[in-house]
Backbone as CSV, one residue per row, in Angstrom:
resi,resn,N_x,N_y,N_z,CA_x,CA_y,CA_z,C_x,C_y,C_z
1,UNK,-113.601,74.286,-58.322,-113.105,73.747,-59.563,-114.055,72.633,-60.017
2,UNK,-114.027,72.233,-61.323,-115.243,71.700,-62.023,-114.312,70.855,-62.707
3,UNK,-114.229,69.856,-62.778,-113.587,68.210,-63.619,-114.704,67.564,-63.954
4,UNK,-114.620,66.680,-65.673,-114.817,66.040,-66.026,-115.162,64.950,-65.606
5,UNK,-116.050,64.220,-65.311,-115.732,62.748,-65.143,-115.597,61.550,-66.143
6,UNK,-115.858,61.631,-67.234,-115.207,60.953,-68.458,-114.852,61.903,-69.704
7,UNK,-114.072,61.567,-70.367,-113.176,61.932,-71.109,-114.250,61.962,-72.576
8,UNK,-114.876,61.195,-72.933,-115.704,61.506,-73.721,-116.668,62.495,-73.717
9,UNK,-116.949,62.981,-72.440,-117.348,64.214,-71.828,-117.280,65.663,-72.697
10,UNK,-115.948,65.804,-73.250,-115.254,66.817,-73.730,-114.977,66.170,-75.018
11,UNK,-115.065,65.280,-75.547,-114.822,65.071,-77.530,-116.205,65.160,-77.894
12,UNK,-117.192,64.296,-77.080,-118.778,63.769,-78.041,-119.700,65.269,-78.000
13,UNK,-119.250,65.893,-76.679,-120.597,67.089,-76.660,-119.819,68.250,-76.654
14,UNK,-118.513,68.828,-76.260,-118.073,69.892,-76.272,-118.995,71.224,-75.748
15,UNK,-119.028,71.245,-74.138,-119.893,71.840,-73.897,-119.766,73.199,-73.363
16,UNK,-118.745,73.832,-74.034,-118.106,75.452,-73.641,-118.600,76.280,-74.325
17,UNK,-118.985,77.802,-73.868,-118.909,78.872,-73.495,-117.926,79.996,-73.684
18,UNK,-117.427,80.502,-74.780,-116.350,81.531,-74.383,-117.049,82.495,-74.477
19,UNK,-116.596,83.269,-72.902,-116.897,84.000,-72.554,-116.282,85.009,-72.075
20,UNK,-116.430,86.389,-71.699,-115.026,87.246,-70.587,-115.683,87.553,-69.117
21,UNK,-115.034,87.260,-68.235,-115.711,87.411,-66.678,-115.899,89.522,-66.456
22,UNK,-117.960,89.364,-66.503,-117.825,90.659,-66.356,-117.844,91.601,-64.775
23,UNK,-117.129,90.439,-63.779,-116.737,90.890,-62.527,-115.588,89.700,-61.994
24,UNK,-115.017,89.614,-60.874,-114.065,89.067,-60.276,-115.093,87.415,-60.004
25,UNK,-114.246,86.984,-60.702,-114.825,85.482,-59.888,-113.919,84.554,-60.151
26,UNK,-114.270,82.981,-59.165,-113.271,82.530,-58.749,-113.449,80.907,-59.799
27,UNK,-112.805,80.292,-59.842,-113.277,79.245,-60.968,-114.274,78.164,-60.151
28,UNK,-115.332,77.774,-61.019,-116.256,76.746,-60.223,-117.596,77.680,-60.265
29,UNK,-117.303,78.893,-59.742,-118.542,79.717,-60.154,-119.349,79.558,-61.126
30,UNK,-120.776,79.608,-60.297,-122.266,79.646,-61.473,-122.513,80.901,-61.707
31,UNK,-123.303,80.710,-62.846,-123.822,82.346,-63.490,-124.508,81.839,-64.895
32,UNK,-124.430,83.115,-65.156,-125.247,82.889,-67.020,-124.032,83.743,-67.729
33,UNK,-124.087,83.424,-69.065,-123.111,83.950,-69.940,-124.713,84.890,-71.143
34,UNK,-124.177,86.302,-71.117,-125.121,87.143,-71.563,-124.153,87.914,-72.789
35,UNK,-124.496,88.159,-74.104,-123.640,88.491,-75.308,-122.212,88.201,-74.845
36,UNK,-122.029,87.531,-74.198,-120.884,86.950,-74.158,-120.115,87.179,-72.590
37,UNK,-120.987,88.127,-72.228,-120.369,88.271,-70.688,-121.084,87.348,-69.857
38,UNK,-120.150,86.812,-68.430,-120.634,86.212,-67.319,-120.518,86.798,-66.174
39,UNK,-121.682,86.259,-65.050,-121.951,87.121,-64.486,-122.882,86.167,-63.560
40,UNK,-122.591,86.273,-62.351,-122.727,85.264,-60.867,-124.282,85.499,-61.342
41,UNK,-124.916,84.226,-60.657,-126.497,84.037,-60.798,-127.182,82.624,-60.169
42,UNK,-128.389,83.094,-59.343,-129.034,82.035,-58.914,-129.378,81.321,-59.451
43,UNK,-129.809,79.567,-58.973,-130.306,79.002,-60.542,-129.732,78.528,-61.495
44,UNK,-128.648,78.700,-61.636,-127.252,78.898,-62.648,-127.240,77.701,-64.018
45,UNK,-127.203,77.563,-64.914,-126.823,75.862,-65.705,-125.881,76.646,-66.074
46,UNK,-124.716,77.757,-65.768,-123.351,77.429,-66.266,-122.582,77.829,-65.158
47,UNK,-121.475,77.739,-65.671,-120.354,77.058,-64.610,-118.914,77.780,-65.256
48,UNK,-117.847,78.412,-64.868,-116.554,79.046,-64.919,-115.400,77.298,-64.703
49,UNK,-114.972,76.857,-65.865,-114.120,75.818,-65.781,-112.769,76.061,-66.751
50,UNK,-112.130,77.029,-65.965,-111.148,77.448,-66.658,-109.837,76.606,-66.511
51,UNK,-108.718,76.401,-67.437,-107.906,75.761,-66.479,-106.828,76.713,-65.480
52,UNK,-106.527,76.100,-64.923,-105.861,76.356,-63.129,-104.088,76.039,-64.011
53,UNK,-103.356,77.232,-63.532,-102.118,77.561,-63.612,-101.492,78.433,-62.616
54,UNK,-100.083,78.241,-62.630,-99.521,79.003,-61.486,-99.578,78.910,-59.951
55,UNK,-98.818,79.418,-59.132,-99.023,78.934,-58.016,-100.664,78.905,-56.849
56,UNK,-101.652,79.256,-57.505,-102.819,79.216,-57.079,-103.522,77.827,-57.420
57,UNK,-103.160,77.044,-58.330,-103.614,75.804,-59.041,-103.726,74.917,-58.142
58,UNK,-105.191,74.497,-58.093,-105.186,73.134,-56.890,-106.469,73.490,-55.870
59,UNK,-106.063,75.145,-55.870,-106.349,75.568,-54.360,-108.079,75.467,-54.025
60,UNK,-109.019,75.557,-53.465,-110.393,75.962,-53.017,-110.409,77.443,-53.524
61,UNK,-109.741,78.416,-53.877,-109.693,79.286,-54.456,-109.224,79.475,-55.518
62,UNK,-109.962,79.897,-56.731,-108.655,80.238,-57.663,-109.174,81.594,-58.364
63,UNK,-108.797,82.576,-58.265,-109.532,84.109,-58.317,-108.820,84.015,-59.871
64,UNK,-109.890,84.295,-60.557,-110.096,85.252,-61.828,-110.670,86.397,-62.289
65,UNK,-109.746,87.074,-62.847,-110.041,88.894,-62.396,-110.855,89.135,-63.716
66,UNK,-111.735,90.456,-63.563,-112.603,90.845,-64.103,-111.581,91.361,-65.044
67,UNK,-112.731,90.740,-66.686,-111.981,91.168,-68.262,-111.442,90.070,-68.704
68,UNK,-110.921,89.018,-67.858,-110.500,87.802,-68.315,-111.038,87.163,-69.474
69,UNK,-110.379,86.420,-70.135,-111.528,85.395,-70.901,-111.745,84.289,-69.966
70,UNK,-113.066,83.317,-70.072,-113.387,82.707,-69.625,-113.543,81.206,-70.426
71,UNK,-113.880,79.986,-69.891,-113.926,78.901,-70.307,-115.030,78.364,-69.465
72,UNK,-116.332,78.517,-70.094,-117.924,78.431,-69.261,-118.542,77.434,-69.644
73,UNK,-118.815,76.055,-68.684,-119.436,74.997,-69.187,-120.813,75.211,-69.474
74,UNK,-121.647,74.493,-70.271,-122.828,74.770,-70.255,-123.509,73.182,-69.595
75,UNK,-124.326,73.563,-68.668,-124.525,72.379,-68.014,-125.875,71.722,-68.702
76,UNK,-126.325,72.639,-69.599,-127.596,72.110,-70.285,-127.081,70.729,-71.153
77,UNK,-125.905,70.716,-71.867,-125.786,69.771,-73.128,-124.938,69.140,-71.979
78,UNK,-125.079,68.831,-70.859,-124.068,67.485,-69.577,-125.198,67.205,-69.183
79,UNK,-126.837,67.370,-69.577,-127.849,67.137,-68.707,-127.478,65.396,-68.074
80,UNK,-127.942,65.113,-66.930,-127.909,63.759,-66.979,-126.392,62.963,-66.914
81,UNK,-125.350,63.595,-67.002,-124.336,63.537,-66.810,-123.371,63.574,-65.538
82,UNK,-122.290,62.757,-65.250,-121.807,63.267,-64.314,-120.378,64.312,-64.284
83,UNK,-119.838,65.073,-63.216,-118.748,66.210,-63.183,-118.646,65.739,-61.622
84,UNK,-117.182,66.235,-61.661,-116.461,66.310,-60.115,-116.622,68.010,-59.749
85,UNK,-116.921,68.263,-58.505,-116.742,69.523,-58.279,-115.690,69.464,-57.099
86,UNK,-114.791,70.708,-56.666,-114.217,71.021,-55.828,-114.118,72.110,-55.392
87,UNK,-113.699,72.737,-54.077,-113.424,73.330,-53.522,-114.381,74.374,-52.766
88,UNK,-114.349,75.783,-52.946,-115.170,76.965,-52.212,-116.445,76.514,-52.843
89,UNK,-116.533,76.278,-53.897,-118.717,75.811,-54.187,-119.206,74.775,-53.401
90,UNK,-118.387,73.930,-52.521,-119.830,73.008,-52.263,-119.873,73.278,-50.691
91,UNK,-120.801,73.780,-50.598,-121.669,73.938,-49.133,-120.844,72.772,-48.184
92,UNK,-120.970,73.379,-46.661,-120.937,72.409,-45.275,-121.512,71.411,-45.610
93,UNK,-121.007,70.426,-44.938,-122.524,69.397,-44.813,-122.816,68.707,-45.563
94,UNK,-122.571,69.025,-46.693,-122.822,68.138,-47.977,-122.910,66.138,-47.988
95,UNK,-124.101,65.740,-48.228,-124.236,64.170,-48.282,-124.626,64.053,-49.565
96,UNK,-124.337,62.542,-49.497,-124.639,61.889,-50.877,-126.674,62.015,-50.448
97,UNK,-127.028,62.264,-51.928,-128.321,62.385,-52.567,-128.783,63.909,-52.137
98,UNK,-127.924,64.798,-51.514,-128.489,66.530,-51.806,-128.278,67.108,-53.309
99,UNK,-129.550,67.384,-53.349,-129.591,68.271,-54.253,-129.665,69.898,-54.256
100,UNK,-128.431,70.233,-54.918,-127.495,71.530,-55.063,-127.442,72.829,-55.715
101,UNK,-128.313,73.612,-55.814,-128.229,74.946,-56.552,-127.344,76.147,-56.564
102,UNK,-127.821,76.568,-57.524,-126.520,77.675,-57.325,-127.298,79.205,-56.735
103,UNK,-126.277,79.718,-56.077,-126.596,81.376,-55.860,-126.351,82.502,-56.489
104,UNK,-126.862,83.350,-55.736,-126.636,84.952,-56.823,-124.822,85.130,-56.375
105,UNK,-124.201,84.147,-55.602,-122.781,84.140,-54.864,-121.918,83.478,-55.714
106,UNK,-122.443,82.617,-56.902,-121.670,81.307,-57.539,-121.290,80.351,-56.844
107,UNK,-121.584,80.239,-55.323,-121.291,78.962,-54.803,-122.954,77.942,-54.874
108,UNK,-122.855,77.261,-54.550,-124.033,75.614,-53.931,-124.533,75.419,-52.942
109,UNK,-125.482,75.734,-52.881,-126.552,75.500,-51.130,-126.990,74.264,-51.773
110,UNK,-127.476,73.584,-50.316,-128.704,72.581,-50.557,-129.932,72.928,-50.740
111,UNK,-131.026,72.107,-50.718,-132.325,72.249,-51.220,-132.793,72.732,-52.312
112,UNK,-132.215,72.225,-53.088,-133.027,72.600,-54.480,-134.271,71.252,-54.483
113,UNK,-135.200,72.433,-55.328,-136.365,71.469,-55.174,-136.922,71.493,-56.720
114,UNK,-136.329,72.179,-57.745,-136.738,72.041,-58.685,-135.676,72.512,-60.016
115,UNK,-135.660,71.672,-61.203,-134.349,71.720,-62.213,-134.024,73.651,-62.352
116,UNK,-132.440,73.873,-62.386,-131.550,73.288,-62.755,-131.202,72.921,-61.106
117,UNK,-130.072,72.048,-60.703,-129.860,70.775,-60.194,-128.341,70.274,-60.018
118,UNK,-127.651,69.852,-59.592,-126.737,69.089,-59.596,-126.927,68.189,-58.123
119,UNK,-127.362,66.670,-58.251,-127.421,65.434,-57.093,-126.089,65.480,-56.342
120,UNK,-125.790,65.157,-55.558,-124.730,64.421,-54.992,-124.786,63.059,-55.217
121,UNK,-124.056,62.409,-55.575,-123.543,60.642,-55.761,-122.647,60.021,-55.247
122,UNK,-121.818,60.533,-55.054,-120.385,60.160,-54.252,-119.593,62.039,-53.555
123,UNK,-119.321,61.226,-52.375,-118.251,62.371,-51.733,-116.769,61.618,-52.021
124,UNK,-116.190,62.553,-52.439,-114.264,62.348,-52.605,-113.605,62.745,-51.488
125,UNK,-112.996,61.582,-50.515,-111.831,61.845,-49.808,-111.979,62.884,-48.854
126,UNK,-112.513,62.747,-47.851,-112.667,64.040,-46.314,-113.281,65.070,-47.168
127,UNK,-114.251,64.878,-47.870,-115.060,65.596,-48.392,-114.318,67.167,-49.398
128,UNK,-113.308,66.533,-49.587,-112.416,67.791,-50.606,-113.474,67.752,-51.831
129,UNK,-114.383,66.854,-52.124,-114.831,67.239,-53.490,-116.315,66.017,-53.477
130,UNK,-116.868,66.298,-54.485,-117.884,65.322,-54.655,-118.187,64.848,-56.324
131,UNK,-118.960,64.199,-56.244,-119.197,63.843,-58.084,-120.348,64.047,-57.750
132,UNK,-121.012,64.896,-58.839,-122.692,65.115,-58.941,-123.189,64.585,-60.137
133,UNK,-124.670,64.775,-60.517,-125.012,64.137,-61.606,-125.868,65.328,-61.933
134,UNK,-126.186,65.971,-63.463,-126.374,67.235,-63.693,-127.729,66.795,-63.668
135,UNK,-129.053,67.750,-63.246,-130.329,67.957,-63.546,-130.587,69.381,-64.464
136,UNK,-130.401,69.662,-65.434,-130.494,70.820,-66.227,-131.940,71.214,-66.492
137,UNK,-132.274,70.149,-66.984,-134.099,70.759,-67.513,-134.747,69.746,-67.194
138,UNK,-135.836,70.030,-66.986,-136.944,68.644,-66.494,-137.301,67.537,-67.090
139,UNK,-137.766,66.500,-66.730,-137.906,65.556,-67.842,-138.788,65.253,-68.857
140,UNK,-138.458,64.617,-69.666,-140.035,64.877,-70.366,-140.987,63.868,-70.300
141,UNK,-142.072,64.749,-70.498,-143.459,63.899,-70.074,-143.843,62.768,-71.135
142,UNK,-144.768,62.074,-70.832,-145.144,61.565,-72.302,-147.105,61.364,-71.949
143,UNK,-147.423,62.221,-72.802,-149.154,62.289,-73.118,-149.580,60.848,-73.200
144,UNK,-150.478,60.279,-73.016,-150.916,59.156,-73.445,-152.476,59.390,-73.564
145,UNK,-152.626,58.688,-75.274,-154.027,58.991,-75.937,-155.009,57.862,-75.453
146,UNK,-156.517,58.497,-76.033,-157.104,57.146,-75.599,-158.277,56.915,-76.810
């Protein structure tokens, strides 16, 4: 699961995706959104942040069945930003300052070595969750004339 970490987060940039899941996946999942379908992917700048209802809500799992509509962050316009993640995406092991990619699985390994990105900054509580800070695209350079 994928939370906000400020509330202005969601009024100033509005950074969704509607999309329909074009296989079974679980919310928190990375992928790309393609004419409108999504679909698990290494590498990932989007993200399945649907909201959580019913007695599955809460859980490290929350299965969303293929055909669904979807609610797909785009992590490009959060560049630089921070999000809480939880549950089945974040890898064992996880410390503050790993940097986190996504798989062809929709979950988060370590070692990423180059954008897209999500840092670790803080771990939440026996490690149920962490706050990351988004790396989407690289930074920019600046030429200098002479």
């Amino acid at each position: 699961m994928i939370k906000f970490r400020n509330i202005s987060q969601i009024e100033k940039l509005y950074p969704f995706i509607k999309s329909v899941a074009g296989a079974d996946v679980y919310n928190g999942d990375f992928g790309t959104v393609t004419e409108g379908t999504f679909a698990l992917a290494a590498n990932a700048k989007q993200v399945v942040m649907n909201v959580e209802v019913g007695d599955d809500e809460g859980l490290d799992k929350y299965f969303i069945a293929k055909g669904s509509d979807l609610r797909v962050l785009d992590l490009d316009k959060l560049d630089g930003q921070e999000l809480e993640i939880y549950g089945k995406q974040i890898p064992t092991g996880v410390a503050k300052g790993d940097k986190l990619k996504s798989t062809a699985t929709g979950d988060l390994v370590k070692g990423a070595t180059a954008v897209p990105y999500v840092e670790v900054t803080e771990i939440i509580g026996n490690h149920k969750g962490i706050v990351v800070r988004v790396a989407a695209s690289a930074p920019a350079t600046q030429s200098v004339s002479k």
